[in-house]
N, C-alpha and C positions, 0 to 999 in steps of 0.2 A: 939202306933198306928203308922204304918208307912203312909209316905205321896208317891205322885205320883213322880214318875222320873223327872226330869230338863225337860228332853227331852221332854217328853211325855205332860208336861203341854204346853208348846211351841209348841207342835203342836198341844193340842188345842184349845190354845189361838188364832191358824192362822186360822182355822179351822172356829172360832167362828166369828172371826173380821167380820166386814160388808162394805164392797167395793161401792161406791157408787160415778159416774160419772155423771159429772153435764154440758150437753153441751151446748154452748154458740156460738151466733153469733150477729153481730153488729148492732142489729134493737134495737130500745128501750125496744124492749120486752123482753128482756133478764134480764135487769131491774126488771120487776117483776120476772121472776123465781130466781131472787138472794135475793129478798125479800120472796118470798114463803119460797124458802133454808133456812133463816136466822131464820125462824116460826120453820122447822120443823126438820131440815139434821142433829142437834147433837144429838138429839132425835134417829138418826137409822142408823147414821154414825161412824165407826170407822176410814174410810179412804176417804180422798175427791177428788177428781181427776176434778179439771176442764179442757175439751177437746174442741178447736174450730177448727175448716175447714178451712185454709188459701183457698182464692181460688185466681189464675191468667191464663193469656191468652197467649199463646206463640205468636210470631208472626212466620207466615206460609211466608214471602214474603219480600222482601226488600221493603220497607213504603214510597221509594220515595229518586228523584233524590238527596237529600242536605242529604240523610243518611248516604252515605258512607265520608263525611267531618267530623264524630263524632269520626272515627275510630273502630264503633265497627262493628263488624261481626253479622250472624243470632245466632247465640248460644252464644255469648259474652250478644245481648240485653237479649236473652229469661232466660239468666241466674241471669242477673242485675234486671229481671222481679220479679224471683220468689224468689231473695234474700229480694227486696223490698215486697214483699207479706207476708214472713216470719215474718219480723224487724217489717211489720203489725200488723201482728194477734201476734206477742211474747209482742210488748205495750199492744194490745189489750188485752191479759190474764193477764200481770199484773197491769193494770187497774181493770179488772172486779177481782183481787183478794185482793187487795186494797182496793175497797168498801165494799167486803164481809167480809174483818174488821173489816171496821167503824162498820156493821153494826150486828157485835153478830158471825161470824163464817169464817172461813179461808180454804183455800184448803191445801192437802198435796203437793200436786204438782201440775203442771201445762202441757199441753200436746198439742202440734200443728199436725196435721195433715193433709194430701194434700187434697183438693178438686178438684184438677184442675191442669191440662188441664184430660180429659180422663178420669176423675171418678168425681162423682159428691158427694156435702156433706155430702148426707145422707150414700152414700156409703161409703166413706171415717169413717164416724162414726159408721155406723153396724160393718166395715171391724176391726176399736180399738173395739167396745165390744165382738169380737168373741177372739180378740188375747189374750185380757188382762180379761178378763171372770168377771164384775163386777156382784156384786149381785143386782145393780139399774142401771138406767141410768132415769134421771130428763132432759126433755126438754121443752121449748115452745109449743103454739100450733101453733103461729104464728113468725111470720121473715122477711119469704123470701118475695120478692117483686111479684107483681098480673102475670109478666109476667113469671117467674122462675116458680110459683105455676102450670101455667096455661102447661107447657111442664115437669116439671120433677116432680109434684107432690107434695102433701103435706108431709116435711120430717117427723115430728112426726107423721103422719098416718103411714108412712114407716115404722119406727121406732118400733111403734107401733105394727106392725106385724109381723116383723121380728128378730127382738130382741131375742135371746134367755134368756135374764134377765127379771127382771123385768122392767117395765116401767112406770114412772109416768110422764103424760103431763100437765103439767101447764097452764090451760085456761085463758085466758086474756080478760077484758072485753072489750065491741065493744066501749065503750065511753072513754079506757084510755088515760087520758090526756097526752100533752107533756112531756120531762121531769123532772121530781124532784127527787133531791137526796134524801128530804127525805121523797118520798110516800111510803106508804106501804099497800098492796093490802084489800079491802076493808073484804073479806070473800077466805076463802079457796075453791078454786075449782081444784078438779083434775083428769083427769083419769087413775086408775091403771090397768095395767094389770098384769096376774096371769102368772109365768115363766112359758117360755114353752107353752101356748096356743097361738091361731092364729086369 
C-alpha cells in the first residue's frame, strides 16, 4: 500500500493547523480571557498568537519654555514616546504570556502593533487579522475606559463585525472583582461568531 508524498502531507498538515489570535490589553479584563483561554484554546488551537495595540501620543508643539534645555527636538521626544510605548506593551505581552503558563497553556508567539497616533486599536487589530488571516480571534467584551467607549466605540462589537474570521468575545461579569492571580471565571460565557457573516 503506498502512502502519501512528504509533500503533500505537509500541506495538509498546514492546511488543517488552527490559527487562533488572542487579543489583549491592560484592563483586568484581559485577566479573565486568559482564563477562559486556559478552559478552552488547546482544545481548538494548533497555533496561539497573542496581539496587543501599543497605543502613544506625539506631541504636535514644543510643551514649553524649559524643553529646549533637555536637548531633544519634536521627533527625537515623539520617537523616545513611542519607543517607550513599545518596551510597554513588549513587558506587557510577556507578562500576560507568563501567566498563561502558570496557568495550563502558552502562546506561540507574541505580536505588537501600533494603535496610535492615527489608527485606533481596534483598527490596528482588524488591520493584523486581515494580513495574517487567523481562523479565530478571542477578545474581551470589555477594556477600554467609559470615555474611549463613548467616541471610538465598542472594540469587540467592531471586532465583531468586521472580522473576516471567526470571533469569540469573552463576556465578563458586571461584579468582577479586583485582581486575583488565581480566579478563574465562574461559568463560560461567550459570543461566537460564524466566518464571514455581519
Amino acid at each position: 500500500m503506498s502512502s502519501q508524498p512528504k509533500e503533500a502531507k505537509a500541506e495538509e498538515k498546514e492546511e488543517e493547523s488552527t490559527h487562533v489570535v488572542v487579543a489583549l490589553d491592560k484592563s483586568r479584563y484581559s485577566e479573565y480571557v486568559l482564563d477562559w483561554c486556559a478552559s478552552h484554546i488547546n482544545k481548538i488551537a494548533d497555533r496561539i498568537t497573542f496581539v496587543h495595540a501599543y497605543e502613544y501620543s506625539s506631541v504636535p508643539i514644543m510643551p514649553g519654555p524649559g524643553f529646549a534645555a533637555t536637548g531633544l527636538n519634536i521627533v527625537e521626544l515623539n520617537k523616545e514616546v513611542r519607543e517607550n510605548a513599545i518596551k510597554a506593551g513588549t513587558d506587557f505581552l510577556q507578562n500576560a504570556a507568563r501567566r498563561a503558563k502558570k496557568i495550563g497553556f502558552a502562546p506561540h508567539e507574541l505580536k505588537l502593533v501600533e494603535g496610535g497616533p492615527g489608527r485606533t486599536p481596534k483598527q490596528a487589530i482588524l488591520d493584523f487579522t486581515e494580513k495574517y488571516k487567523p481562523d479565530m480571534l478571542i477578545c474581551g467584551s470589555r477594556g477600554m475606559g467609559a470615555v474611549s467607549r463613548m467616541f471610538l466605540g465598542s472594540v469587540s462589537d467592531y471586532l465583531l463585525h468586521q472580522c473576516k474570521c471567526t470571533v469569540v468575545v469573552v463576556k465578563t461579569p458586571e461584579d468582577l472583582p479586583e485582581k486575583k492571580d488565581n480566579a478563574a471565571p465562574k461559568k463560560d460565557n461567550v459570543d461566537p461568531k460564524a466566518p464571514g457573516s455581519s
